[in-house]
N, C-alpha and C positions, 0 to 999 in steps of 0.2 A: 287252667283246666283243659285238658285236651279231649276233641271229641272226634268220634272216629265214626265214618260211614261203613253197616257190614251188612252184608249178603244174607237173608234169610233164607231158610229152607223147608220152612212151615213147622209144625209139631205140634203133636195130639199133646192137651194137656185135663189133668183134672182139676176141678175147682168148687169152690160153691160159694154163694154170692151172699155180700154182706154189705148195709151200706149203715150210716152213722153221722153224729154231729163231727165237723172238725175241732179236735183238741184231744186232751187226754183219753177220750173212750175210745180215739182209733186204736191205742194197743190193744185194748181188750176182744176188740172186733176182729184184728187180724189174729190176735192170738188163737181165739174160737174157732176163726175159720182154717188157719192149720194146724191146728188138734184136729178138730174133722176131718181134714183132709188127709192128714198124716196117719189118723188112726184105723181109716179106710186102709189108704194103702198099705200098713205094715198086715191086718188082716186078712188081705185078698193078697198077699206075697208079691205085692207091684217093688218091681226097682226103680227110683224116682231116679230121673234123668236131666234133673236140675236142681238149683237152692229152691227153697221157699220163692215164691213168685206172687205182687200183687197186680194184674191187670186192671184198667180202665178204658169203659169204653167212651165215655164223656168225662167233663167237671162240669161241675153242678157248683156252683159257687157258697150254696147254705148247706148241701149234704154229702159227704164221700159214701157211693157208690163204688163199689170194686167185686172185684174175681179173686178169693184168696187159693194158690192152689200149687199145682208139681207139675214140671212137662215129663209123660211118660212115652212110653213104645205106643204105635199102634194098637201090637196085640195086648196089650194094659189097658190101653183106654174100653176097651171093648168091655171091659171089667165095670164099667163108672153104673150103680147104683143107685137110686135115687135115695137121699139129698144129693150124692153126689153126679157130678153133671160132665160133661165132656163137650171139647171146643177144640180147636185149633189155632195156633199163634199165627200170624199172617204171615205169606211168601213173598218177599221181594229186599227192598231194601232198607232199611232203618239209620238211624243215628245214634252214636251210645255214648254215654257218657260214666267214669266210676265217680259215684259222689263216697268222699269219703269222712266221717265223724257223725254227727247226732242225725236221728231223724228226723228231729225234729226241725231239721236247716235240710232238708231233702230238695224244698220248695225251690231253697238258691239254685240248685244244678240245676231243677227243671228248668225253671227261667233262662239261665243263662245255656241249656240248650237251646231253646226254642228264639233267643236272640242271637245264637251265631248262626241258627239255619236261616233266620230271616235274612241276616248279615251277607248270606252268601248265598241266596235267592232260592234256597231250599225248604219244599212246601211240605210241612208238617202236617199229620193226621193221626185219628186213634186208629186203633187203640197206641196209649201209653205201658209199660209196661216197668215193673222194678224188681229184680235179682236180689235178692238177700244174702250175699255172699257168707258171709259171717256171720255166728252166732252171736246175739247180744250182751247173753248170760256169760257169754269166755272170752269177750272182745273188748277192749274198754270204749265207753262213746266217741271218744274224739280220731278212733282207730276202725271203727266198724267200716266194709266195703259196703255200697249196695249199687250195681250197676241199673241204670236209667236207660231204658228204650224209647224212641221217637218213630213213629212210623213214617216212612220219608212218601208223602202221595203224592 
């Protein structure tokens, strides 16, 4: 697996928060949250300026809390509506990793990112964050991309 240190540059993103048991109800909870999100922005005429994105600012070990949401423009975010809520990705450096097949094995890359940063005395912090590259519905599971963010503090 190779993982790659990259340059942040901040970005407005929209989102709205949803949190769940671990297991099978996280699809549903991510699903919810980009329907909402997505159906805001095709409404308000937002061009989303990334995949599906789900942010964390913690693990909670009994509950998943997250951010499900899109990084847009500035002058889009200015658009965010309540439920919908507006935030910014953080500026500096991260660590990334592409995990590639089920989500349900996401957990492996987390892992083994956060043991090569340890590996090579690189101090991990949240937020976490995960790229949805690919659609799941036109992707087969063992081929789906979903890039993995480390915030490197």
């Amino acid at each position: 697996m190779d993982f790659t240190r990259v340059a942040l540059d901040g970005a407005a993103y929209l989102y709205v928060e949803r949190e769940c048991p671990y297991g099978p109800e996280i699809a549903e909870a991510m699903g919810s949250a980009f329907g909402e999100v997505f159906g805001f922005v095709g409404q308000a005429g937002i061009t989303p300026l990334s995949a599906p994105m789900s942010l964390y600012l913690g693990m909670d070990p009994k509950v998943l809390r997250f951010r499900g949401g899109v990084m847009v423009s500035e002058e889009d975010a200015a658009k965010a509506s309540s439920p919908i809520l507006v935030d910014h990705m953080p500026k500096g450096e991260a660590m990334m990793a592409t995990h590639v097949g089920p989500y349900d094995r996401m957990d492996e890359t987390h892992q083994a990112m956060w043991a090569h940063m340890e590996a090579e005395g690189i101090s991990g912090a949240m937020p976490v964050w995960e790229l949805y590259v690919d659609d799941p519905t036109l992707v087969a599971p063992d081929a789906v991309r979903t890039e993995i963010y480390c915030t490197i503090g």
